[in-house]
N, C-alpha and C positions, 0 to 999 in steps of 0.2 A: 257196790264198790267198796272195797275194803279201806276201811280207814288207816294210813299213814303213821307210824310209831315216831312218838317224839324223836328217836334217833335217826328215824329215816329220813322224817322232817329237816333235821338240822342239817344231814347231809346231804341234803338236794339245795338246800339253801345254801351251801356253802359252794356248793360244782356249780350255784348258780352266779355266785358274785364271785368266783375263781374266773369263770368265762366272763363277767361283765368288765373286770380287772383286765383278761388279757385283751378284750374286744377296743378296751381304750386304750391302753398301750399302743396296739397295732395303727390304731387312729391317728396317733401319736408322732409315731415311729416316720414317717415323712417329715414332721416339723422340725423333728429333734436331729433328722440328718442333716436338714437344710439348715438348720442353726449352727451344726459341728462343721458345717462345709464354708459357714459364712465367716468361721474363725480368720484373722487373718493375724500377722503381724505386726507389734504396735510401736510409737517411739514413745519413749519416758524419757524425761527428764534425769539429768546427772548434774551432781554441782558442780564438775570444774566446768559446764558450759556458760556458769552464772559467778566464777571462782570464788565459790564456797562462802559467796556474799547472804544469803538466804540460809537461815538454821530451821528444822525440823521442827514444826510442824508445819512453819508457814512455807515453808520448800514447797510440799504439797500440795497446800492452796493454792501458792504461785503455779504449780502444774497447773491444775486445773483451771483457774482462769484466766492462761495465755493459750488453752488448749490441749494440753499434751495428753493423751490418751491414759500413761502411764507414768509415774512415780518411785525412781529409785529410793528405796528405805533407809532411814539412818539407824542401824540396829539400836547403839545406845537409849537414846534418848526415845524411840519408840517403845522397846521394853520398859523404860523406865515410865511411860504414860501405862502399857499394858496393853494386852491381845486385844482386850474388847473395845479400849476405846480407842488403840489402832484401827481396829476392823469400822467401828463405826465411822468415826474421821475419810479412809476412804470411802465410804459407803455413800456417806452424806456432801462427798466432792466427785463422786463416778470417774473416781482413779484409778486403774488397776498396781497394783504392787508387781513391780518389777527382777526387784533383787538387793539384797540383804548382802552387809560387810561381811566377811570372814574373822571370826572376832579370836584365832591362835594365832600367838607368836613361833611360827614353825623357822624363823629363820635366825635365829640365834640356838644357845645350849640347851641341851636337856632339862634343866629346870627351869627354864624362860618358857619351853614348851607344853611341858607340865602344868606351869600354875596357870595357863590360860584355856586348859583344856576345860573347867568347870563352867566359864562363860560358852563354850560351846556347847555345853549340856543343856546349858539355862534356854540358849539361842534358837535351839533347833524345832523345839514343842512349839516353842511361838513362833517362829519361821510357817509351822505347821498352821497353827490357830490365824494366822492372818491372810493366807492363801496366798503365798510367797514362797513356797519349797525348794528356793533357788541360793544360793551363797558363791562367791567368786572371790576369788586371789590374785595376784601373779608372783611369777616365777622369775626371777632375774635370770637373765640368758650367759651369763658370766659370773665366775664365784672367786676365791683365794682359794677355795677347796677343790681340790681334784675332780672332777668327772663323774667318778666313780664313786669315787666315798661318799659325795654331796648325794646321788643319783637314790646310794642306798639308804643313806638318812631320810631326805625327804618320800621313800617311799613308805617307812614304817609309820611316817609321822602320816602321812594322810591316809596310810589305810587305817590307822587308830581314828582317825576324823571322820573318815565315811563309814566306819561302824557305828560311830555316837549319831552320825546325819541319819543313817539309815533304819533309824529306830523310828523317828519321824518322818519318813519317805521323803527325806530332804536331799536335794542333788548340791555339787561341788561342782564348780567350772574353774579349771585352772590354762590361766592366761602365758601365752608364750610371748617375749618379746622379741622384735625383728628388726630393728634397725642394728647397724653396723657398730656406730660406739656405743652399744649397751653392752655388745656380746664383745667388745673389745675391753671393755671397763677393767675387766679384771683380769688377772693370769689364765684361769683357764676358762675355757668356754663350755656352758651347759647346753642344755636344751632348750632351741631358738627356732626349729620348724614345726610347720604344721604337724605334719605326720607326726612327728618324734614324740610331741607332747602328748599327741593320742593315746598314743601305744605305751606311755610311762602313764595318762588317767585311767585306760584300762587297767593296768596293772594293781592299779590302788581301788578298787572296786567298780562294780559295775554301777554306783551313783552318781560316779565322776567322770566327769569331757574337759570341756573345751569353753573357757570364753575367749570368743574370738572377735579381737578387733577389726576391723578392716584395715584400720594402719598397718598391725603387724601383721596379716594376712600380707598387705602388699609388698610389706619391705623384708620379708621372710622369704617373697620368692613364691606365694603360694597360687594356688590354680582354682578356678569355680571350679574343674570339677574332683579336687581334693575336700571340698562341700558338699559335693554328691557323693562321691565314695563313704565321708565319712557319715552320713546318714545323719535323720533327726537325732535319734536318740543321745550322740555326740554333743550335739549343741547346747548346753547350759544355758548361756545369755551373749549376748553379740552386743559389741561398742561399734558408733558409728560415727565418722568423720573423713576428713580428706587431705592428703597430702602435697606440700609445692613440688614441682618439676627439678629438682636438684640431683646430686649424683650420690650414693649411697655415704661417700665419706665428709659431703659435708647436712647430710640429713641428722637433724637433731629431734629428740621425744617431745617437746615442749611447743616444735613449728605446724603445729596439728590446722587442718583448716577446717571453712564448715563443708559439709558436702553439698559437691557439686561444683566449689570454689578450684580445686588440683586436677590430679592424673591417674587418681585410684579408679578402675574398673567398676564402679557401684552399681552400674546397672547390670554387671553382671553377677556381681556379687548377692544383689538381691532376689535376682532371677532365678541364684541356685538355691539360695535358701527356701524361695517360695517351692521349687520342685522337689527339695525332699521335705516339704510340709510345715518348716517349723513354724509356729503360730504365737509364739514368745514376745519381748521385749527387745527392740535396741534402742540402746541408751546414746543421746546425743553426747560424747565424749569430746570434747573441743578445749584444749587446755587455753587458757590468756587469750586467745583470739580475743575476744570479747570485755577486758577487764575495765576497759573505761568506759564504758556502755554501761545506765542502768542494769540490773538486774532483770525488771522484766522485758525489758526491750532484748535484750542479749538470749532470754529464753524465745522469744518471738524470733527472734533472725534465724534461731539454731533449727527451730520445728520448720517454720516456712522454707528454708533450705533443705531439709529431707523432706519435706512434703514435695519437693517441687523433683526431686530425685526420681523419688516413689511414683510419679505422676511417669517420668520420663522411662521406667522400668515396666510400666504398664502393670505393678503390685499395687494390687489396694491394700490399705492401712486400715485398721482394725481399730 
């Protein structure tokens, strides 16, 4: 028998643990579907559920032990602790990071816009580093500025944004508002539908959707299956709460309920989102409901009212 050359050696040794590599992979490969299948949709925590009674870091704590699976981030004072002992802090409360402030001033002048584009530079690496790739805004439905002029302003200004985001595969959800006196507020009215806001986030990059209330979903006028049309990839971050039974002109932003309390469609609402997959955060969003109520009791009422949603939707909660 011919003895084997050191080279032949190394390369039978290697075709050998190349196959032992793919052999555990494949082994693998059932666990890891059934893990990505097991993904579901979670609820975080927001502070106007708690009115902004609870400051960063202890917010998070309080997430965690009232239960909330997930934890909306306070950009400031997180960057200012730092990635790593953000990352740990979650880590060592099994919080997941929900979604991160938009830290530009886009809705004043061009040097208002300007000097706050560096904080987004700063924002986005560590958006990246904490496993948080998510940032949201809103859009007032009504401006003093034309239509048009506004429409073309804020488009340059977020596609400058989703360039700096997209260096860090960071996503932008911008939020459309729906009630009746927001888009009345001012002289002219902007963009306040579903659709319309989509079609103005694609424009400004493909990083950018949709955060999408359920309030403004309803009081927009919009449809579950305007949440299937517009697909996962759309979906940034979603707010979650409910509305009283009133008529559009005396519906105010402030009269938010918890869900499950109003007449918002939530079960359908959750039903579409579970069909086209998304696996994200919604943020319990409940303005003042709750302000005389400790803090953590007010977070307890807000989780046990979408869990008991979530129950009636037949979505499990992640």
């Amino acid at each position: 028998m011919t003895a084997q050359t050191p080279q032949v050696q190394n390369r039978t040794m290697t075709t050998q643990s190349t196959r032992r590599d793919l052999l555990r992979l494949m082994a693998l490969a059932p666990a890891l579907e059934l893990r990505a299948a097991e993904r579901h949709m979670f609820l975080s925590l927001n502070s106007v559920l708690i009115s902004g009674r609870v400051k960063w870091p202890d917010f998070a704590r309080l997430a965690a032990k009232v239960g909330f699976p997930g934890t909306d981030v306070a950009l400031t004072p997180a960057m200012e602790a730092g990635a790593s002992a953000t990352r740990d802090l979650l880590a060592q409360l099994k919080v997941k990071p929900a979604v991160l402030d938009f830290p530009v001033e886009f809705r004043k002048d061009d040097a208002a816009f300007e000097a706050t584009l560096p904080k987004l530079k700063a924002a986005a690496p560590f958006a990246a580093a904490i496993g948080c790739p998510r940032m949201v805004t809103y859009i007032m439905s009504s401006s003093p500025i034309p239509k048009d002029e506004l429409r073309k302003t804020y488009k340059a200004r977020f596609s400058e944004c989703a360039r700096i985001l997209a260096g860090s595969n960071v996503r932008l959800g911008l939020e459309f508002l729906g009630p009746l006196h927001l888009r009345k507020a001012f002289p002219h009215e902007f963009i306040w539908r579903m659709n319309e806001m989509l079609e103005f986030a694609k424009e400004c990059g493909p990083n950018v959707g949709l955060l999408l209330d359920v309030w403004h979903w309803h009081h927009a006028g919009a449809t579950t299956q305007d949440i299937i049309d517009a697909g996962r990839d759309a979906i940034v971050h979603v707010h979650f709460n409910d509305a009283p039974n009133l008529p559009p002109e005396q519906i105010r932003d402030n009269q938010r309920l918890l869900p499950g309390e109003g007449v918002i469609n939530l079960v359908g609402f959750l039903q579409a989102l579970q069909k086209i997959g998304y696996t994200d955060a919604l943020s319990v969003e409940v303005f003042g409901r709750l302000k005389d109520v400790p803090p953590e009791e007010a977070a307890k009422r807000g989780l046990e009212a979408s869990l008991a949603v979530f129950k009636k939707a037949g979505v499990p909660e992640g």
